[in-house]
N, C-alpha and C positions, 0 to 999 in steps of 0.2 A: 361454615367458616365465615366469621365476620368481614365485608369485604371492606377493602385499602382505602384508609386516608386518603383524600383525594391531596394531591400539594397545591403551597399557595398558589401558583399561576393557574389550575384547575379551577379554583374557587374561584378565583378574580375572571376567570373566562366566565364561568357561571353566572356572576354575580351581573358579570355585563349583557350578557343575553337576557339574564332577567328583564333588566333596566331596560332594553330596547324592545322586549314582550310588553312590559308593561306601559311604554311612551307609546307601543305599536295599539295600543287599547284605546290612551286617551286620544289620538288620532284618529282612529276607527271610527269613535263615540262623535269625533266634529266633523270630518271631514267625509265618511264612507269609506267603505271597500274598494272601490273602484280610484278614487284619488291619495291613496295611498303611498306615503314616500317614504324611502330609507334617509334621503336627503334632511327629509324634514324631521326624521326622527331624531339624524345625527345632531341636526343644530341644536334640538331641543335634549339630548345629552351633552351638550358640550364638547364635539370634536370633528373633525373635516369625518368627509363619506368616506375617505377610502379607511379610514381605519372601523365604520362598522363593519364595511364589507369585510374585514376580516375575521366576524363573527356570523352575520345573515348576507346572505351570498347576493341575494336579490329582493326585490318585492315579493316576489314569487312564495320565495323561505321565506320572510316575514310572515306572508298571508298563511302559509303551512303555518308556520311555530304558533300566530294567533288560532288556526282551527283546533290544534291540538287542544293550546291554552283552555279553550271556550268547551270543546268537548269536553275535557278533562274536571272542571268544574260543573258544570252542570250535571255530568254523570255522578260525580261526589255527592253533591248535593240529592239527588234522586237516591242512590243508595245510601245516604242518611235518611232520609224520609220513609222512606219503605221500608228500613230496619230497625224505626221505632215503634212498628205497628206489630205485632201478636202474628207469629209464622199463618195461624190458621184463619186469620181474618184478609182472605182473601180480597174481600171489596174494599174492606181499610186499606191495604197495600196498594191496589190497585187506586182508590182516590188521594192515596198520599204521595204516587207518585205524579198523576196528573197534575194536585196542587202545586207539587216541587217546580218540574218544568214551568209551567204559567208563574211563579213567583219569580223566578231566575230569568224568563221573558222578559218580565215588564219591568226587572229592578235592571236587565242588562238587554237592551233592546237593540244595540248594533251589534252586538257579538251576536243575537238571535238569529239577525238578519243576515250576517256573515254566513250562519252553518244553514237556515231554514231559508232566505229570502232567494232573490234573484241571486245567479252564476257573475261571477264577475268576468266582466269582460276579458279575455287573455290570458286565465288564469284556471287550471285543470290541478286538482287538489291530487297529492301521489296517493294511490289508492292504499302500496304498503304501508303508509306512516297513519292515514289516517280513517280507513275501513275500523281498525278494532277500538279508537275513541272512539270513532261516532255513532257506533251499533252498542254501545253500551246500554244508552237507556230503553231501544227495542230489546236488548236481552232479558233486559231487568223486568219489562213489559210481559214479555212470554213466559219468563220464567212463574209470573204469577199464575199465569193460565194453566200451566202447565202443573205445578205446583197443584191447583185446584183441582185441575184432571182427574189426579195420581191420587189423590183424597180422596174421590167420587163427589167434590163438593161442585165441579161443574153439570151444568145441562147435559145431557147424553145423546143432543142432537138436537136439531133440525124435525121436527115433527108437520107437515103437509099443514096442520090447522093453524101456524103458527105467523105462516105466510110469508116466513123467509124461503127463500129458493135453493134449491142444492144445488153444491158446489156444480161447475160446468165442469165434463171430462178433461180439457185441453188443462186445465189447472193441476192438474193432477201430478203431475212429474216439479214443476215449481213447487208444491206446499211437501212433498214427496224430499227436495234439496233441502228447504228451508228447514224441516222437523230433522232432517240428517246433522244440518251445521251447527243446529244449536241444542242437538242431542232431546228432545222432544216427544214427548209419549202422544200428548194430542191427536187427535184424530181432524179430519181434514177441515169440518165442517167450522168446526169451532176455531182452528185455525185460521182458517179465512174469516171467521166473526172477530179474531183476535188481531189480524191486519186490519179490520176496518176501523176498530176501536184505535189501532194505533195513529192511522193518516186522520180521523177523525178527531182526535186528543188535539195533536197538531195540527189540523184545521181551524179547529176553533183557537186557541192559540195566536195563530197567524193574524187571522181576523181582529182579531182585540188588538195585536201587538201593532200592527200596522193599520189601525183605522179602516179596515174595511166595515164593519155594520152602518159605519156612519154619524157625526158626530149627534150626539143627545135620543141613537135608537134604541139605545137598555139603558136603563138609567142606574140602574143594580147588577153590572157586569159578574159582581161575584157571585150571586144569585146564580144569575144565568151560566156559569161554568158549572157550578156545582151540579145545577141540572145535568147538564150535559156527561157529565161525571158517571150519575146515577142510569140515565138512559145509556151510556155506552157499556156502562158495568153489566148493568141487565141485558140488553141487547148479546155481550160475549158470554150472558152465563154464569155471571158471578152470583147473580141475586136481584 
């Protein structure tokens, strides 16, 4: 069943939460997370506070509607990149969506900072609204591994000469949850090769996005990601 015309006051609510999503961005982009106003957002729509508050309740819901916003794009975008690459080219997926994330960093570096950076002060993200944005692009991440697995195009372990370590016992029951939630054939070892490759992706990431290497220490960042791409693909397995 096709569902209901929204009516015009629906749409005019709509249209204004947009408006105030997207004033809440270019504020984000001047001002940070942390200095964030409703106030300031209203002036800069054209009308006193108390009438946004009757759309975002608080800074609070603003800073939610933009995590959603910034998840929801970036997940887009990652699952456009990964689903112009060939089901069974594993490392193409896997390097197309690392590029996705890093291109969606650096063109949008305070919304980055918003989901990846520091916690902002006073402010606890509600876990039901925005747990399933933000674990989009770690599914999209497993799903490749996993994908790989199920092929036999992954590693089949951990081999003593290879000089990666196996998994520690106590890990056992966490990667045991993790292969349950996101329905998972993987086996443990490669799982944990497939977390590391994820906080690794977004380490290097982080680094570039926020000036950590240091200014003038790569002189060919894109170089240097791409490496990083190919040692973390081979590192989980891919090739």
């Amino acid at each position: 069943m096709a569902p209901a015309a929204r009516t015009p006051r629906e749409r005019a609510r709509a249209q204004t939460t947009a408006d105030i999503v997207r004033l809440g961005r270019e504020h984000l982009a001047v001002h940070g997370a942390a200095a964030l106003s409703l106030r300031a957002v209203a002036r800069d729509l054209g009308v006193v506070s108390s009438a946004v508050y009757r759309y975002v309740e608080n800074r609070d819901e603003l800073l939610t509607l933009l995590l959603i916003d910034a998840y929801g794009e970036l997940g887009d975008e990652v699952d456009a990149a990964v689903g112009r690459v060939a089901e069974a080219d594993f490392m193409g997926r896997f390097q197309a969506l690392g590029r996705a994330v890093r291109g969606w960093a650096i063109r949008e570096p305070a919304r980055y900072a918003l989901l990846f950076g520091s916690p902002v002060p006073g402010y606890r993200a509600p876990a039901e609204r925005t747990t399933g944005p933000g674990t989009r692009v770690i599914f999209s991440l497993m799903a490749i591994f996993d994908a790989a697995w199920r092929a036999g195009a992954l590693g089949a372990g951990a081999a003593p000469a290879d000089g990666i370590p196996a998994v520690p016992g106590p890990l056992a029951p966490d990667l045991h949850a993790i292969r349950e939630e996101f329905g998972l054939a993987i086996p443990d070892d490669l799982l944990a090769r497939g977390a590391l490759a994820w906080t690794s992706l977004f380490g290097a990431v982080s680094f570039e996005v926020f000036g950590q290497y240091g200014a003038g220490t790569f002189s060919a960042p894109d170089a240097l990601f791409e490496h990083h791409l190919r040692v973390l693909g081979g590192l989980a397995g891919l090739g």
